[in-house]
C-alpha positions as CSV (number, residue, x, y, z in Angstrom):
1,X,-13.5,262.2,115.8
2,X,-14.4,265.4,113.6
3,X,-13.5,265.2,110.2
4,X,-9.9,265.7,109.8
5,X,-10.2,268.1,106.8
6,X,-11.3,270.1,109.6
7,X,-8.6,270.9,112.0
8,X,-7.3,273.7,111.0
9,X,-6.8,277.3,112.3
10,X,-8.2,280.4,111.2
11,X,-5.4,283.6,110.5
12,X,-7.4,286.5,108.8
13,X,-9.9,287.8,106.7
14,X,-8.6,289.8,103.5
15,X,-11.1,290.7,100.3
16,X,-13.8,289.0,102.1
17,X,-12.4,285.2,102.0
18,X,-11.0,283.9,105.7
19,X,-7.4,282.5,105.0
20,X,-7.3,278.8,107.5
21,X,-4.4,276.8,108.2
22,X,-4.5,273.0,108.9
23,X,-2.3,272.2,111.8
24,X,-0.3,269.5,109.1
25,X,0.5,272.3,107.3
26,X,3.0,273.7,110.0
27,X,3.9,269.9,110.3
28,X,4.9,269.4,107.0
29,X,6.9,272.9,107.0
30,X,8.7,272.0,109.9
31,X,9.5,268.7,108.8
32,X,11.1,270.4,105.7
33,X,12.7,272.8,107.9
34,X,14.4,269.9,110.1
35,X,15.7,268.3,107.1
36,X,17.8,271.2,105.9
37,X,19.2,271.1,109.7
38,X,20.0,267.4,109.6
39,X,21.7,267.8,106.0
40,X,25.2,268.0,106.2
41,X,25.5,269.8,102.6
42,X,23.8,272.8,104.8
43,X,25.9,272.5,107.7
44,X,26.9,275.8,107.2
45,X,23.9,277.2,106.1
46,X,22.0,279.7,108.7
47,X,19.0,278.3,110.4
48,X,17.2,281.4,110.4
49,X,17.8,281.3,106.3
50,X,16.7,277.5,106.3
51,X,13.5,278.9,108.0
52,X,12.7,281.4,106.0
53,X,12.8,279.2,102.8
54,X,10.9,275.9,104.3
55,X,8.3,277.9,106.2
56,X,7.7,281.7,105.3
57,X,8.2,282.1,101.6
58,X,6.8,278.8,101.1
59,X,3.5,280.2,103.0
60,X,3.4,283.2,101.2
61,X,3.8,282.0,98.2
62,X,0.9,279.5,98.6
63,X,-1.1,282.1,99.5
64,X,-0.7,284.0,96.8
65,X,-1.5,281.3,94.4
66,X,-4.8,280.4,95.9
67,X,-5.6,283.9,96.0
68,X,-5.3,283.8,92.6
69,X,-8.1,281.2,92.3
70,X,-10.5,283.0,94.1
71,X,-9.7,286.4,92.1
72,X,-10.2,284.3,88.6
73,X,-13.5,282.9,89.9
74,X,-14.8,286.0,91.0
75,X,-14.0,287.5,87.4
76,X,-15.7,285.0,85.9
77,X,-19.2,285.4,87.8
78,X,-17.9,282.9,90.6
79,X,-17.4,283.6,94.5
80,X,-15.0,282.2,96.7
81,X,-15.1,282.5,100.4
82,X,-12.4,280.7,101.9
83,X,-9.0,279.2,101.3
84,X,-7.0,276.3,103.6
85,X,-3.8,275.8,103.3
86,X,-3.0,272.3,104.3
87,X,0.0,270.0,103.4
88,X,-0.2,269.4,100.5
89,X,-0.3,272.8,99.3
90,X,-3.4,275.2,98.9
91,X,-7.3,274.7,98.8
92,X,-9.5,277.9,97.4
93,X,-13.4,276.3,97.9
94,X,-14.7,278.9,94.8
95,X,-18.0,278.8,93.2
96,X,-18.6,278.9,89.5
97,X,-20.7,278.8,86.6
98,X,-20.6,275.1,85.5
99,X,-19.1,275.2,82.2
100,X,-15.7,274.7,81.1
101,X,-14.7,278.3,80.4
102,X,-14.8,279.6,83.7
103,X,-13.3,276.1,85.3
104,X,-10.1,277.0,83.0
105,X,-9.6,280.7,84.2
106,X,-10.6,280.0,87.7
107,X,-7.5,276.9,87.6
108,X,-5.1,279.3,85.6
109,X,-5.0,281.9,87.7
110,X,-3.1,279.9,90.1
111,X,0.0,279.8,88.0
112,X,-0.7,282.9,86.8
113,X,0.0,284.0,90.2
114,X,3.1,281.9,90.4
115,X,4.4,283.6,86.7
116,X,3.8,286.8,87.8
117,X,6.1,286.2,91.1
118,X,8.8,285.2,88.7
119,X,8.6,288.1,86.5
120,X,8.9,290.1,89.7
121,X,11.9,288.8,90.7
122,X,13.3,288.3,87.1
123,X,13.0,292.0,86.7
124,X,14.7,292.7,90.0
125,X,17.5,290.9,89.2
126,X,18.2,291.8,85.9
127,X,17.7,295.3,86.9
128,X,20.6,294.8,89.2
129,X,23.0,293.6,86.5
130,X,22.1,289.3,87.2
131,X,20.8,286.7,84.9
132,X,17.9,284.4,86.3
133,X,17.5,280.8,85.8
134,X,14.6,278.5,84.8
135,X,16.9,275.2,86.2
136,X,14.8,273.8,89.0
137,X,17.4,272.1,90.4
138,X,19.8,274.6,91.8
139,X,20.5,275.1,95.4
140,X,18.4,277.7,96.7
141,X,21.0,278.0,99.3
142,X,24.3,277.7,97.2
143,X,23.3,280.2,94.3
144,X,25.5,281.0,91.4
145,X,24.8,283.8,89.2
146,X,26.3,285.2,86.1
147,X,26.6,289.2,85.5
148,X,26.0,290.8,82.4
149,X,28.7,292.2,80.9
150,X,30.9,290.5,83.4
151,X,32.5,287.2,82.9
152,X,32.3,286.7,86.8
153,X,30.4,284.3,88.9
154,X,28.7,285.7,91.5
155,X,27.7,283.6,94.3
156,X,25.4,283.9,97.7
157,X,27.1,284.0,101.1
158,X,27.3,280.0,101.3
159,X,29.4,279.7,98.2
160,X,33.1,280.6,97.8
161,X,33.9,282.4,94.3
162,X,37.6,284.2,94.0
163,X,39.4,286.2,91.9
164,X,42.8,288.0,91.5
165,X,41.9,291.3,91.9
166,X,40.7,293.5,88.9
167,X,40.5,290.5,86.8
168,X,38.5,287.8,86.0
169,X,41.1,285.2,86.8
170,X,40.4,282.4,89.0
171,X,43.6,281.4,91.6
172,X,44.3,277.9,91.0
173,X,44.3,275.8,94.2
174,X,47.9,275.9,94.5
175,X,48.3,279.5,94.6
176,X,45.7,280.0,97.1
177,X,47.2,277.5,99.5
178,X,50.4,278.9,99.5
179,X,48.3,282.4,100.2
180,X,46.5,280.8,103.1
181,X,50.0,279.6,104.4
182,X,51.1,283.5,104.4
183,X,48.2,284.8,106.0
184,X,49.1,282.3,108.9
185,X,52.2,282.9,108.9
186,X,51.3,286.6,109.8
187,X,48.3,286.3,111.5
188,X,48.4,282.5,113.0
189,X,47.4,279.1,112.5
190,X,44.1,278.7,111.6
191,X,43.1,282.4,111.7
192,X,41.6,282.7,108.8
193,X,37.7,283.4,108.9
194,X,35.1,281.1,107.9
195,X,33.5,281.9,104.8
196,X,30.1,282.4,106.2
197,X,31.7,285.1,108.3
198,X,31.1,286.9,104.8
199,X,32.4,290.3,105.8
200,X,35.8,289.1,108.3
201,X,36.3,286.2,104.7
202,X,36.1,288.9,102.3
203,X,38.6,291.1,104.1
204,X,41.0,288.5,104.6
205,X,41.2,287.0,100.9
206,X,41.6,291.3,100.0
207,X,44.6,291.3,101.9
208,X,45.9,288.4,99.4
209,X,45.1,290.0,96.6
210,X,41.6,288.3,95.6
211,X,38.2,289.7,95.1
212,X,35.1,287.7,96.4
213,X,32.6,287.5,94.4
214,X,29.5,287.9,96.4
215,X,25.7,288.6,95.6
216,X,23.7,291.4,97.1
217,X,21.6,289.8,99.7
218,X,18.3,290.6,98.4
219,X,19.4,289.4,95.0
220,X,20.0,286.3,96.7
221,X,16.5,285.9,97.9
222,X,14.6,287.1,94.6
223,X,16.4,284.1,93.3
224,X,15.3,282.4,95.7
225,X,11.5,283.3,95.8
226,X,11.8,283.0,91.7
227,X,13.2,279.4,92.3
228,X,10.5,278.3,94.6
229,X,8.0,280.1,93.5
230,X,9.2,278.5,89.5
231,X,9.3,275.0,90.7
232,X,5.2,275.1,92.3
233,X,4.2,275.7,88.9
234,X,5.8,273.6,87.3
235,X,4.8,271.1,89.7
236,X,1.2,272.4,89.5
237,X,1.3,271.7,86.0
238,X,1.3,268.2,86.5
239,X,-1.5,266.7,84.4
240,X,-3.3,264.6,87.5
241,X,-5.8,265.5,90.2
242,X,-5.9,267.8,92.6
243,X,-2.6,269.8,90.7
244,X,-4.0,272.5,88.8
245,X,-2.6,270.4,85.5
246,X,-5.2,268.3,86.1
247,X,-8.3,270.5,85.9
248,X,-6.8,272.7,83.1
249,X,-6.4,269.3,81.2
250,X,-10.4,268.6,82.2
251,X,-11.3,271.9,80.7
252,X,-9.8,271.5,77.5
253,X,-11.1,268.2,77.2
254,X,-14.4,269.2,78.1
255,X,-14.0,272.2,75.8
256,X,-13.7,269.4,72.9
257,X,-15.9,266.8,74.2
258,X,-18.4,267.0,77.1
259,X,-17.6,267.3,81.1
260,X,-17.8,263.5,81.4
261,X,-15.1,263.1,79.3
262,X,-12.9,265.8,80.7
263,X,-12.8,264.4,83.9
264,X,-12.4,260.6,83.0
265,X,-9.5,261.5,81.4
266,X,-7.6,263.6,83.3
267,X,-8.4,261.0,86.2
268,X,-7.0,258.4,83.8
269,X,-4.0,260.5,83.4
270,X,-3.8,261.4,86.8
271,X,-3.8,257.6,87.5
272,X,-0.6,257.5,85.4
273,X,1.1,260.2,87.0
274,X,0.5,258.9,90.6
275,X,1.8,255.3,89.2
276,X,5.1,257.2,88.1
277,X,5.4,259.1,91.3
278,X,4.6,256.0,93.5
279,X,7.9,253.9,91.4
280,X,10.4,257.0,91.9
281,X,9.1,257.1,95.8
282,X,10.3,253.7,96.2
283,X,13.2,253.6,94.3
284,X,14.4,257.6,96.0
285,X,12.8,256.4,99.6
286,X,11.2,259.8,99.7
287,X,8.3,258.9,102.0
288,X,6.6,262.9,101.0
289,X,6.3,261.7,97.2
290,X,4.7,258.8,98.4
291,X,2.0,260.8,100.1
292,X,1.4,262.5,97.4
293,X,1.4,259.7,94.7
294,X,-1.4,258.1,97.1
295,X,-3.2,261.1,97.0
296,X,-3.0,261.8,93.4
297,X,-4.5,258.3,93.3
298,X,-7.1,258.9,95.9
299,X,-8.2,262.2,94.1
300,X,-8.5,260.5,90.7
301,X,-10.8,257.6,92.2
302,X,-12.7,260.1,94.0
303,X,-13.2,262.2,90.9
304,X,-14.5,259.5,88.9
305,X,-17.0,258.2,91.9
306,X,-18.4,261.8,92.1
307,X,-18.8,261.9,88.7
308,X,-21.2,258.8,89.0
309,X,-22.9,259.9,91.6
310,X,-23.3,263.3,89.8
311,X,-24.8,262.2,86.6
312,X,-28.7,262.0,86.9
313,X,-31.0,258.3,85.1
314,X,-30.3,259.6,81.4
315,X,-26.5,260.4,82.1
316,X,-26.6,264.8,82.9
317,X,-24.7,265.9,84.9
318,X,-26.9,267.8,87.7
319,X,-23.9,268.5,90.0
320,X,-24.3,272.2,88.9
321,X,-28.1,272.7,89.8
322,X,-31.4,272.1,87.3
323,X,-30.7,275.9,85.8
324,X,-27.4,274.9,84.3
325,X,-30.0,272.7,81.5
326,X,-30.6,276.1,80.1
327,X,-27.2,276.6,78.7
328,X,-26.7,276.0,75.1
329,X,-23.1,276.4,74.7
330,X,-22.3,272.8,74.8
331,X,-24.3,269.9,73.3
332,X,-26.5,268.0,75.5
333,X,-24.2,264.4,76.8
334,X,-25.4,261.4,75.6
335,X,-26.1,258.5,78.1
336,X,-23.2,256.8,79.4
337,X,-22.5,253.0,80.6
338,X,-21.0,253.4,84.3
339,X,-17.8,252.1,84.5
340,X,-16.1,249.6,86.2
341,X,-14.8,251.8,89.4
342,X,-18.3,253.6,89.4
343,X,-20.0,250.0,89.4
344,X,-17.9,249.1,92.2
345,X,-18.9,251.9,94.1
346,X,-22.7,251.6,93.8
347,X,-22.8,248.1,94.6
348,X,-20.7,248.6,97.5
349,X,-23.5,251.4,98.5
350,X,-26.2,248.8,97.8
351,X,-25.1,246.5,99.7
352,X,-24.7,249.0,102.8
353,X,-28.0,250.2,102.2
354,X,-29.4,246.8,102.4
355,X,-27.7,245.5,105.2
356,X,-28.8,248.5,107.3
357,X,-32.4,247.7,106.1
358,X,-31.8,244.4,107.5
359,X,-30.4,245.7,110.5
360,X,-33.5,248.0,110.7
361,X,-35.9,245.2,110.6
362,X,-34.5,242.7,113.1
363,X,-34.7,245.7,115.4
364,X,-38.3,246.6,114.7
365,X,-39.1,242.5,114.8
366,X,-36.7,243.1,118.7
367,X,-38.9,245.8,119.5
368,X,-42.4,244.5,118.8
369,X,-41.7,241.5,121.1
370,X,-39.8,243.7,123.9
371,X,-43.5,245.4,124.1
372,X,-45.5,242.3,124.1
373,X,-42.7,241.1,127.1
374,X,-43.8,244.4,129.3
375,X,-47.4,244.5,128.2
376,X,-47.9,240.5,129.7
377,X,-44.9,241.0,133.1
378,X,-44.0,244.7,132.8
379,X,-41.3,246.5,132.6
380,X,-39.6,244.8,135.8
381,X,-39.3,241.1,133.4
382,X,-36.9,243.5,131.2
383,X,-32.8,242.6,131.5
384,X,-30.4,245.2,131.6
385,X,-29.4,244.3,128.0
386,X,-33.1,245.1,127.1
387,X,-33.5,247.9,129.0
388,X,-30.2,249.6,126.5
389,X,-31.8,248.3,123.5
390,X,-34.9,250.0,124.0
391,X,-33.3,253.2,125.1
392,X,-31.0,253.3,122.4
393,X,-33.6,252.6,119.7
394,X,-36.1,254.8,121.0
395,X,-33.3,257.3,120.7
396,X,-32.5,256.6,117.0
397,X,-36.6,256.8,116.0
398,X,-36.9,260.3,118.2
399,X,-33.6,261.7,115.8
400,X,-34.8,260.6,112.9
401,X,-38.6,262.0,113.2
């Protein structure tokens, strides 16, 4: 089976980098999508909005971000040539120069991206006469806004918010009872309008005497995209690997230090993280933070393994090609012990290594006598079981020469 890092679908070329999507992407969307459907808190909520939130703006603004990475390595003397956009988020694969500069700009200007977006939509909404947020944990669905200059509460479609009219006086429940009771009375039982039938509610609570305070619709979604677009980065932020917290914290660190110690420990603090994430994932049952506590985890290890493997006999790091020993903007690293994960590793290699040498030589010794066996009774003395041995390992020696 191909490499599963692989199965993913290409959309478009735009500035010269092809945008793919791995086929878990749209899985992991949609499984977002069919939990705002199964929620009964959103019963009331319109699929077509649900959809737009879990699967297109969520997209988009992905995109964006990793565009972002590609544009910062591209200022700094780096190229980037494609970006995936897979589950968990967003991959840019970028080239740069291997120094810690250029790894911090390239990383940034992710969330720069993401910042941006939110002043974007902070400006559209005050320019309309809104105050935005910076709580993460509002309903993107069930928005409530205050107006400047207005001690009103505005709220999206999905939200009720009344006043008597020309005032900012709320009706207590009471009073609005008793007006429900007189609309029916004139118009019959149960005839007043749902309140997602925004335009039929609003007219109906008018004939009582209350205002509804609604949002514009496209102030509802620039909160929207400023919510969603608020909460990646702050997630991204996240000091563990592969969130863009962690590299910024490697850069720094190697800023102060030496690359070695930039990675090890933002892969130590990414360790941390992940351990944090994995104990809320039980105690919430949220099977997604799971997946990515694991991975967190799996992306620290495999940071510090590639490290290891990296470093050349006196401890440089070649990863970045023999030319990068001409740059004198950082002092030379000093030879470091292996530690215990990297230990691990390269014993577990050695002993792979050998037991395929092994493997290697009872074939050869298999061979040898297989020949001597035709040479004395020919080829006709040879079992079936022979017969496949020889073929397959003349096979192996003809696609390895």
């Amino acid at each position: 089976m191909r490499d599963p890092m692989s199965w993913s679908i290409p959309l478009f070329r735009l500035f010269g980098i092809q945008v793919r999507v791995h086929i878990f992407f749209f899985i992991v969307t949609l499984g977002l999508f069919y939990r705002q459907m199964v929620l009964t808190q959103y019963d009331n909520v319109s699929w077509v909005d649900k959809f737009l939130l879990a699967v297109v703006v969520l997209f988009g603004i992905i995109l964006l971000h990793e565009f972002g990475h590609c544009f910062g390595a591209r200022y700094v003397g780096g190229d980037a040539r494609e970006i995936l956009i897979w589950p968990l988020g967003g991959l840019a694969f970028t080239e740069i120069p291997h120094r810690w500069k250029p790894l911090f700009i390239t990383v940034a200007a992710g969330p720069g991206v993401n910042v941006l977006i939110c002043l974007v939509c902070a400006g559209g909404i005050l320019a309309a006469g809104f105050v935005p947020t910076l709580d993460p944990t509002i309903d993107p669905h069930r928005i409530e806004a205050s107006k400047l200059h207005d001690s009103r509460t505005y709220t999206s479609s999905y939200r009720v918010k009344l006043y008597k009219a020309g005032t900012a006086e709320e009706p207590t429940l009471d009073e609005f009872r008793d007006k429900v009771k007189e609309y029916e009375a004139r118009h019959g039982k149960d005839s007043l309008p749902k309140p997602a039938n925004a335009d039929a509610y609003t007219a109906a609570v008018a004939s009582m005497g209350y205002e509804r305070a609604v949002l514009p619709g496209w102030v509802v979604w620039a909160y929207r995209i400023f919510w969603l677009s608020w909460l990646l980065f702050l997630f991204n932020m996240l000091p563990a690997y592969p969130l863009d917290g962690g590299q910024l914290l490697q850069s720094i660190v190697w800023a102060r230090t030496d690359h070695r110690r930039g990675v090890v420990v933002a892969a130590y603090t990414g360790f941390a993280v992940a351990i944090v994430f994995l104990i809320a994932s039980i105690g919430w049952n949220e099977s997604l933070l799971m997946g990515l506590a694991l991975f967190m985890l799996y992306s620290a290890s495999m940071k510090l393994m590639q490290l290891e493997m990296d470093e050349g006999p006196f401890g440089y790091d070649f990863s970045a090609g023999y030319t990068s020993l001409e740059k004198d903007d950082e002092p030379a690293p000093q030879p470091k012990r292996p530690g215990p994960l990297a230990r691990w590793w390269q014993a577990r290699k050695a002993r792979k290594v050998a037991r395929e040498v092994e493997a290697k030589q009872r074939d050869e010794e298999r061979m040898d006598l297989l020949l001597e066996k035709i040479a004395r009774s020919g080829q006709g003395s040879l079992t079936d079981e022979e017969r496949q041995f020889l073929k397959r390992v003349s096979a192996r020696k003809r696609n390895t020469s």
